[in-house]
C-alpha positions, -999 to +999 in steps of 0.1 A: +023-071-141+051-047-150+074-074-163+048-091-186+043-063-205+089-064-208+077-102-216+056-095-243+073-071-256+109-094-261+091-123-277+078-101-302+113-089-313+124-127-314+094-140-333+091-126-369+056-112-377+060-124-413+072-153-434+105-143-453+113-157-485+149-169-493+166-157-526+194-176-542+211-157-569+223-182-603+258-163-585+254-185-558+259-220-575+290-210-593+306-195-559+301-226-543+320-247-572+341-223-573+350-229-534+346-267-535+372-269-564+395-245-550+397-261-515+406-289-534+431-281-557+446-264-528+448-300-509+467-315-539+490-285-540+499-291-504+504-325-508+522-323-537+544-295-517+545-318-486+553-354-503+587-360-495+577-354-455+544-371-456+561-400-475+591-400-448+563-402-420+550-433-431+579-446-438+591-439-406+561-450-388+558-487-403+598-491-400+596-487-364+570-522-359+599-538-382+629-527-363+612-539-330+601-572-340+638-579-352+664-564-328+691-590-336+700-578-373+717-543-357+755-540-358+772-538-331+783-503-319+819-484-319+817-481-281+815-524-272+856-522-286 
């Protein structure tokens, strides 16, 4: 009987007596545009920063199918002489 009085006494720390009310400031609204259009200004900065090696990816990545669906076209090495 000891331990339902401990119990008792836990849930009513986790359950809240009374209803509380939510207040959004008009502050609110303009931080959250102002955090949706910085995170995405930000994303065309680093693309912008990182084009040439985002570019050079794909580029590599789609030359690679080419090169191994047509082997034949490669000059022949220094070493074969």
């Amino acid at each position: 009987m000891q331990y339902m009085h401990l119990i008792q006494q836990s849930i009513g720390f986790l359950a809240p007596l009374k209803k509380e009310l939510a207040y959004l400031d008009p502050g609110t609204g303009s931080f959250l545009l102002q955090l949706l259009l910085a995170t995405f200004l930000g994303g065309l900065f680093m693309v912008k920063t990182f084009w040439k090696r985002i570019k050079a990816f794909f580029v590599r990545l789609f030359s690679k199918n080419k090169e191994a669906e047509q082997p034949e076209n490669t000059p022949p090495s220094n070493e074969q002489q």
